[in-house]
C-alpha positions as CSV (number, residue, x, y, z in Angstrom):
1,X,0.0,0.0,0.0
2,X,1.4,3.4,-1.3
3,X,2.2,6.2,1.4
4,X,-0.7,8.3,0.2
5,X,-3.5,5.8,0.2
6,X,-2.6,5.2,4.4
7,X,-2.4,8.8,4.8
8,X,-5.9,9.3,3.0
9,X,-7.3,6.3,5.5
10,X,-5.9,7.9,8.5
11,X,-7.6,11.0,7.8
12,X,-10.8,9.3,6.9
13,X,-10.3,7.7,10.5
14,X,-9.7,11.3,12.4
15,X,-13.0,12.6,10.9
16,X,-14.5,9.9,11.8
17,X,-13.9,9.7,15.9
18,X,-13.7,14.1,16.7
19,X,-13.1,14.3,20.4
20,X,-13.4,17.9,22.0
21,X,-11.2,18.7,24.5
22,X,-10.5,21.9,26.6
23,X,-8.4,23.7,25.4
24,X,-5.6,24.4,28.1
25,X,-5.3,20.8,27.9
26,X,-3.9,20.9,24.2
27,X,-1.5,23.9,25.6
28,X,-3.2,27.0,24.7
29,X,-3.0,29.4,27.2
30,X,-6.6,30.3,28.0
31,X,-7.0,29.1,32.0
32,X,-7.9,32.2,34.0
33,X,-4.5,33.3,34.8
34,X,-3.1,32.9,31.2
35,X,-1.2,30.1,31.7
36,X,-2.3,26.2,30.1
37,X,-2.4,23.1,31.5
38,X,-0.8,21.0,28.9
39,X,-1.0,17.5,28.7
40,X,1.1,15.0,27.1
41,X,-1.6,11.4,27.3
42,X,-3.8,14.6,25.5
43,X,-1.7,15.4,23.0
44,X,-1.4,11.6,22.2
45,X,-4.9,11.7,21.4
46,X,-3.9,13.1,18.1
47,X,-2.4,10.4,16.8
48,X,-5.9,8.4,16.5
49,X,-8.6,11.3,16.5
50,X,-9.6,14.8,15.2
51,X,-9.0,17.2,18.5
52,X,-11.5,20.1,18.7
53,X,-10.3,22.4,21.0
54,X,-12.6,24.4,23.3
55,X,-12.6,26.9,26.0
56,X,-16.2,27.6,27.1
57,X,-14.9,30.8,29.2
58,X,-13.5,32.5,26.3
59,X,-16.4,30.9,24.2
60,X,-18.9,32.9,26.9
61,X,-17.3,36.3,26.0
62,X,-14.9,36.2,29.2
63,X,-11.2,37.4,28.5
64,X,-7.5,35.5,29.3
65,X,-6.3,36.7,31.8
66,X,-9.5,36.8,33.9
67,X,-10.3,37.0,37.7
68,X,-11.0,32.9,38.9
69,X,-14.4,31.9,39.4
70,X,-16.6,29.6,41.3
71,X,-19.3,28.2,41.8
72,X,-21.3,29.3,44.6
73,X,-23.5,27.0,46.5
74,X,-24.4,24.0,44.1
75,X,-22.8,22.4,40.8
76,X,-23.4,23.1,37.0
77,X,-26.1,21.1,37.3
78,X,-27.5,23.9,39.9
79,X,-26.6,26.7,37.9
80,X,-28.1,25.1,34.8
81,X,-31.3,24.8,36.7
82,X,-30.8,28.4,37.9
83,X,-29.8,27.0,41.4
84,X,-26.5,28.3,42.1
85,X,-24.4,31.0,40.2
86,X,-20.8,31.6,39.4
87,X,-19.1,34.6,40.4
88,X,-15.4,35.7,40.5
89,X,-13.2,36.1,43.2
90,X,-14.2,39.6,43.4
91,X,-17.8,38.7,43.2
92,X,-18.8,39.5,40.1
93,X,-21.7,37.1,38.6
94,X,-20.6,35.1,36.0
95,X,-23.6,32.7,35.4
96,X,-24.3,34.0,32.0
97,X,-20.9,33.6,30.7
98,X,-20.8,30.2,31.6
99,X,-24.1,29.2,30.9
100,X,-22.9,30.9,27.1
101,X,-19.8,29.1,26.9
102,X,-21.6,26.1,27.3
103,X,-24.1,26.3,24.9
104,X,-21.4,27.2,22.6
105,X,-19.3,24.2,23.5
106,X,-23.1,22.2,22.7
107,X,-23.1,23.6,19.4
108,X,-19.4,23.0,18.1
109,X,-20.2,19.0,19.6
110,X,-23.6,19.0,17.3
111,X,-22.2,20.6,14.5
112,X,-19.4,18.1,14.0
113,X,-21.3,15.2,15.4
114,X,-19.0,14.8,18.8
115,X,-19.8,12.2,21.2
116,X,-16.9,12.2,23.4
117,X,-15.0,14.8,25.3
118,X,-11.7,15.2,27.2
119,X,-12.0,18.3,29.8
120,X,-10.1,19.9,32.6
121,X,-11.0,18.1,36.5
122,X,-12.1,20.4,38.6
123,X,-13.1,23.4,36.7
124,X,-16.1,25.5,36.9
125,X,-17.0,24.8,33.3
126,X,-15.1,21.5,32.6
127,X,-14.6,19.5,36.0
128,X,-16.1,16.1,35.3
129,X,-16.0,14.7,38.8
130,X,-14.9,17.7,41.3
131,X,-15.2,21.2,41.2
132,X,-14.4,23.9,43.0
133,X,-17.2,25.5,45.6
134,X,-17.6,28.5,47.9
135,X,-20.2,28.4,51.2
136,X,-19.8,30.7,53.9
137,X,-17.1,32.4,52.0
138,X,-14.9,29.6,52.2
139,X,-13.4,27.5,49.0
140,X,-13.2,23.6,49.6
141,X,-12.9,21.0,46.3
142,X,-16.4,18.7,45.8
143,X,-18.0,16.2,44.2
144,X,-19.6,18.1,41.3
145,X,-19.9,18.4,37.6
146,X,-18.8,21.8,35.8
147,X,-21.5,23.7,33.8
148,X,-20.1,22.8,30.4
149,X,-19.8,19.2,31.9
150,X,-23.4,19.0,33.1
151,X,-25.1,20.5,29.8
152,X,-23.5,18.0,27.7
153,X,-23.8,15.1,29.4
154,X,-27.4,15.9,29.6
155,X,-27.8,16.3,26.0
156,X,-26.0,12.6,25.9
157,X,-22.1,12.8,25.7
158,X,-19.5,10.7,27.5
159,X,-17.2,13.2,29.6
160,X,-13.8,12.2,30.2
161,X,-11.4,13.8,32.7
162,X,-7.8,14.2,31.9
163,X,-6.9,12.0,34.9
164,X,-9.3,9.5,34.4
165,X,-7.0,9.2,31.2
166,X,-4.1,8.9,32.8
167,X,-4.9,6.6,35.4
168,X,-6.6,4.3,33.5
169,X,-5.1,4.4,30.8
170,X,-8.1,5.0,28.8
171,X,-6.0,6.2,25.3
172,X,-7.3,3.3,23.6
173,X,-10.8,3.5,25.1
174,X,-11.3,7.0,23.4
């Protein structure tokens, strides 16, 4: 088989399985403080699958740097459900923004038929398992989806976090 017919498969293959994935994960500097979270069992992902890079801050209209944010008494879930809110460390509300980037984040996944995704562990928009979460002005870690997290897997998507793919080695599994 000639060089160009595997390289014309391969591609066929990375349309085939898009996987989005937040974006400080892939290096881009876009995490609150303008730094990234880069991840090398992430960037392995490209080998085998079309990486769509989101960040559903910066997709809500909020700028890099930014102040951090939380979520206040609840989880996405809450805030989708107009529950709980997000606000900054200065107290600023932030729901919208989120709620937004979200949407946003929904809408890249439907448009190019996504029905995984890779995001960020405790983040207000992409934690999977644990996020961050402020009661009586104090900030403790918790069980907890983020607000990106929560709207898509209600609308049916399989949420990975980064750590869940490096500790179970779930490379393959993607």
């Amino acid at each position: 088989m000639n060089s160009n017919k595997k390289d014309t498969e391969k591609d066929e293959q990375l349309k085939i399985d898009p996987i989005i994935v937040s974006a400080c994960l892939l290096g881009i500097n876009c995490v609150f403080d303008g730094s990234s979270n880069s991840n090398k069992r992430i960037l392995e992902l490209m080998e085998k699958h079309l990486l769509i890079p989101v960040c559903p801050e910066q997709l809500g209209g909020l700028s890099t740097p930014r102040d951090s944010q939380n979520i206040i008494q609840g989880s996405g879930e809450d805030v989708l459900l107009g529950k709980a809110k997000v606000v900054t460390i200065k107290g600023n509300d932030v729901t919208e923004n989120f709620k937004k980037g979200a949407s946003e984040v929904l809408e890249v996944a439907k448009l190019n038929k996504v029905k995984i995704a890779v995001f960020k562990e405790n983040s207000p928009s992409c934690g999977v398992h644990f996020i961050y979460n402020v009661k009586q002005n104090q900030k403790f870690k918790t069980s907890g989806k983020g607000v990106t997290s929560a709207l898509l897997i209600e609308n049916g998507l399989r949420i990975i976090s980064e750590k869940e793919l490096e500790e179970n080695n779930l490379i393959d599994l993607v």
